[in-house]
N, C-alpha and C positions, 0 to 999 in steps of 0.2 A: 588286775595286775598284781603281780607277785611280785615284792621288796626282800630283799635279805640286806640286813646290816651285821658288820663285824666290825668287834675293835680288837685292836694286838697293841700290845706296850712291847719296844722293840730296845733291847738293848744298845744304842749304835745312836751315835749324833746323829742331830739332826740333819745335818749337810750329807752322810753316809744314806740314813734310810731316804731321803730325796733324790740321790744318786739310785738306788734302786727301784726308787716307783717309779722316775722317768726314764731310765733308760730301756728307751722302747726295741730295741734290740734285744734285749737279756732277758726277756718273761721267765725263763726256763725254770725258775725257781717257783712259777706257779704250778700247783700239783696239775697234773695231767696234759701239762705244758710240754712236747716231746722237742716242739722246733720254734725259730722264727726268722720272720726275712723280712728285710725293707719293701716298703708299696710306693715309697713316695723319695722323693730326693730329701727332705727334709728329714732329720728325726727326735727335731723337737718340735712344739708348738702347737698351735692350731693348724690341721690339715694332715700333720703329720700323720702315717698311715702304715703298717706293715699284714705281713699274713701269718698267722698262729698255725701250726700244726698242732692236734689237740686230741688226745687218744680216746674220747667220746664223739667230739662234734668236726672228726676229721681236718678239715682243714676251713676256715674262715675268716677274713676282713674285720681289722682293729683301727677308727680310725679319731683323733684326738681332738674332739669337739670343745675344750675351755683348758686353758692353761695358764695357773696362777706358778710363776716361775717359783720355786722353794717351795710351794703350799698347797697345792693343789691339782688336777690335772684331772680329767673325764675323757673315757673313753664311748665310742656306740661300734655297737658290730655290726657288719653286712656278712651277705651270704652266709647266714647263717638255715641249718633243718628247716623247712617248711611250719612244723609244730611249734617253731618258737619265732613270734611275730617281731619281737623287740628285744635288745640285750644293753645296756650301760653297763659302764664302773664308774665312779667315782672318789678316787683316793685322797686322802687331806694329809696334811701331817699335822 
């Protein structure tokens, strides 16, 4: 299994950079992010779900397996290439 960690120090309150890791509507700001759309009625929470357009891995299923409100939040992909078996994120603040 292949891990990548990253850390960013982000200029922007805390309650700012939490508004942006959660809102699962707005990825846009991830590079090679082109789109996104709701999957699910919800869009916050556990279940919560949308679809990524993505200008490598075309279009695939984001959906939010643990969410610590303010702190934390995991995402697992579906439908993702055939060559990639598995995909997380994991963001904390």
């Amino acid at each position: 299994m292949l891990s990548h960690t990253y850390t960013v120090q982000i200029d922007a309150t805390p309650d700012d950079v939490w508004q942006a890791m959660s809102d699962f509507g707005g990825s846009k700001w991830i590079p090679k992010v082109t789109g996104t759309r709701p999957a699910s009625r919800s869009a916050e929470g556990v279940g919560a779900e949308q679809v990524v357009e993505h200008l490598i891995l075309k279009q695939f299923r984001k959906r939010v397996i643990s969410w610590e409100d303010g702190q934390r939040v995991e995402f697992e992909y579906m439908d993702l290439p055939a060559q990639i078996t598995s995909m997380s994120e994991n963001w904390r603040l």
